[in-house]
LUMKE-843382 format. One record per residue (C-alpha): x, y, z; residue in one letter. Coordinates in Angstrom, 2 decimals, decimal comma. Layout:
# LUMKE-843382
PT        xx        yy        zz   rest
PT         X         Y         Z      A
...
//
This chain:
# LUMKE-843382
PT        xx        yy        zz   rest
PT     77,31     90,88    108,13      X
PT     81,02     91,96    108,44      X
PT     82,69     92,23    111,39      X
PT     83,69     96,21    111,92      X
PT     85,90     97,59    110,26      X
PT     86,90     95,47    107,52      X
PT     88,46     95,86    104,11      X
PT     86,45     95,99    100,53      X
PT     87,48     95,51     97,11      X
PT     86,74     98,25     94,48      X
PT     83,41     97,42     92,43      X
PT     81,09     98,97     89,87      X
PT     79,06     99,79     92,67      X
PT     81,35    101,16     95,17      X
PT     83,84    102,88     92,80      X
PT     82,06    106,71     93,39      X
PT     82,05    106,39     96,39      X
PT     85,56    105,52     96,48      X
PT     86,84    108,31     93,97      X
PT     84,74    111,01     96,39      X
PT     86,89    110,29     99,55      X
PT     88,79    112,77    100,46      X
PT     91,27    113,43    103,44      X
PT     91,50    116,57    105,34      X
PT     91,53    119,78    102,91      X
PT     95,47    119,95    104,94      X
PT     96,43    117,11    104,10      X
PT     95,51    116,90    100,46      X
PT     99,18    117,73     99,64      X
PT    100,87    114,26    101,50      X
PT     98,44    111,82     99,52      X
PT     97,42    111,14     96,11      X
PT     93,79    110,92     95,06      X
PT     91,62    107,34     95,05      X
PT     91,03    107,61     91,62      X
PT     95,04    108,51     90,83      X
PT     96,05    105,19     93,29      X
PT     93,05    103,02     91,05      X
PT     94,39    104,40     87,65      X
PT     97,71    102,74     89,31      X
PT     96,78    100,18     90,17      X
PT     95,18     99,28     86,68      X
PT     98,36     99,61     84,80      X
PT    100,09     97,29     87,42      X
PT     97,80     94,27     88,01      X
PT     99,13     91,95     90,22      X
PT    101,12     94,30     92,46      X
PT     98,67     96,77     93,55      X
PT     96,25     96,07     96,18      X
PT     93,70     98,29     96,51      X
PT     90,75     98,24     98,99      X
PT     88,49    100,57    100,83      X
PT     88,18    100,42    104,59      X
PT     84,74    100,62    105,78      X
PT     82,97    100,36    109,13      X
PT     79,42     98,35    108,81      X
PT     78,69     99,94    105,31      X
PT     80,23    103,60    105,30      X
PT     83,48    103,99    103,41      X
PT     86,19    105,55    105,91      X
PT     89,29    105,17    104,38      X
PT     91,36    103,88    100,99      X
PT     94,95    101,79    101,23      X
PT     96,34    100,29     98,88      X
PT     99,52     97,52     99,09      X
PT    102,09     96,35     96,62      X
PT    103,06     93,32     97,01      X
PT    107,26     91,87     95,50      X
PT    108,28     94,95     93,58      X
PT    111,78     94,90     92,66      X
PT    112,84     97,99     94,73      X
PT    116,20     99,46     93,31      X
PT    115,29     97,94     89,62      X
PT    118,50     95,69     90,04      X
PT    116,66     92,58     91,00      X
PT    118,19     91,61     94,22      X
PT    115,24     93,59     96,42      X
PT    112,11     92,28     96,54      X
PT    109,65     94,59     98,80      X
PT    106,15     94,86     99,79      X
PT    104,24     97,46    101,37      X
PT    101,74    100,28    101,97      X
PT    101,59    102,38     99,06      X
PT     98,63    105,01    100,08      X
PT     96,69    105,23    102,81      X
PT     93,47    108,06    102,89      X
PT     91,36    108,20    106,15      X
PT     88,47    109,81    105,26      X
PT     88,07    113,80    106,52      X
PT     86,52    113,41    110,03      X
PT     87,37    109,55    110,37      X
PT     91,26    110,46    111,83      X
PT     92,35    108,72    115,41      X
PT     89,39    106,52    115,81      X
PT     92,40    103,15    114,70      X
PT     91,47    102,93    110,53      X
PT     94,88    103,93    109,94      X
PT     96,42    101,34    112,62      X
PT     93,64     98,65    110,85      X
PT     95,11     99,69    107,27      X
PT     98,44     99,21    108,10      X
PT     97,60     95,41    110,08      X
PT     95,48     94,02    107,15      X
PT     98,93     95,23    104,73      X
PT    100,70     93,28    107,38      X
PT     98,86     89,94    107,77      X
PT     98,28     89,98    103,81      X
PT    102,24     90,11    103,24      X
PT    102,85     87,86    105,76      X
PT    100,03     85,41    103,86      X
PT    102,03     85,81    101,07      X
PT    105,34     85,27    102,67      X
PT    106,75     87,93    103,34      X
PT    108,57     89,52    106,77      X
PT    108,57     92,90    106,43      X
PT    106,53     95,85    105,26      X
PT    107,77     98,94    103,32      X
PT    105,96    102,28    102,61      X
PT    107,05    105,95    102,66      X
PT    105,83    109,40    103,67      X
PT    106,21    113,07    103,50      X
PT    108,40    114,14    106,45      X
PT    107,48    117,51    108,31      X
PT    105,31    118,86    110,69      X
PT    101,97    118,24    109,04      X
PT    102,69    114,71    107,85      X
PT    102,34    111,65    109,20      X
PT    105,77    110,76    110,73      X
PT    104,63    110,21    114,55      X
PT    101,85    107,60    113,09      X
PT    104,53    105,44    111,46      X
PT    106,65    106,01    113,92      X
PT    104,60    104,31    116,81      X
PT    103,23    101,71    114,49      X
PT    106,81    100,58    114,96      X
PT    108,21    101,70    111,66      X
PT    111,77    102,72    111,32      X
PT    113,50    104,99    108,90      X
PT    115,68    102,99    106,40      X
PT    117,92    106,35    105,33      X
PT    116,78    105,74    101,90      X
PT    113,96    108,74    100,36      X
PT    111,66    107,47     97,75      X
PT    111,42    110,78     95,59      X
PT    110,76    113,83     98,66      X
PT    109,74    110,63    100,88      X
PT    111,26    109,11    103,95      X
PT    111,17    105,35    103,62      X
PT    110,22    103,14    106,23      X
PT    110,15     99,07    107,33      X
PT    108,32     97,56    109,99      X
PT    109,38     93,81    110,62      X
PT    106,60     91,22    110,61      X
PT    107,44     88,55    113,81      X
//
């Protein structure tokens, strides 16, 4: 049996499941869907990562990495990251989103790499203070309407 909570790849027999999570009706706004995040990462094999978080065998949350995208689109930064993360409605500040964001981190550093990038909406109702205590600092670079932020892996 797993050890609690753990991370789960998508299947035939998990993927409902995984396209009915849903976040709090408030914060439906600051995340895309599962099933928009799975749709991406189909049409970009290779760097999208996507895995369900689960405790024992309930589904409690979605994230999903990216692993050596070429940032700026000039070819001279290389990043990896969180793309999404969804905690399930009524699974918030019981440490899934803390777990999500250390399983990103050991994978990239498996893979080499030192830091880890992702972005958010900025505002009261998003999710600054989480990053922010993770240890996550603003780059002063937006991604679209999102802050971006790194965290560097020791």
């Amino acid at each position: 049996m797993p050890i609690s909570p753990h991370l789960q790849e998508i299947t035939p027999d998990n993927f409902e499941a995984a396209i009915n999570l849903r976040v709090r009706p408030d914060q439906e706004h600051l995340v895309a869907p599962v099933v928009k995040s799975l749709a991406e990462a189909y049409v970009h094999p290779g760097i999208a990562w996507p895995r369900l978080i689960c405790e024992e065998d309930e589904i409690v949350g979605f994230l999903m990495a990216f692993f050596h995208i070429d940032w700026t689109g000039k070819g001279t930064d290389f990043r990896s990251g969180l793309w999404r993360l969804n905690i399930a409605d009524g699974k918030q500040g019981r440490g899934y989103g803390r777990f999500a964001v250390e399983s990103v981190a050991a994978e990239i550093r498996h893979r080499g790499g030192t830091r880890l990038t992702t972005t958010w909406h900025p505002g009261p109702d998003g999710p600054t203070g989480f990053y922010l205590a993770l240890g996550f600092r603003p780059t002063g670079e937006t991604s679209g309407d999102q802050t971006v932020g790194m965290l560097e892996l020791d």
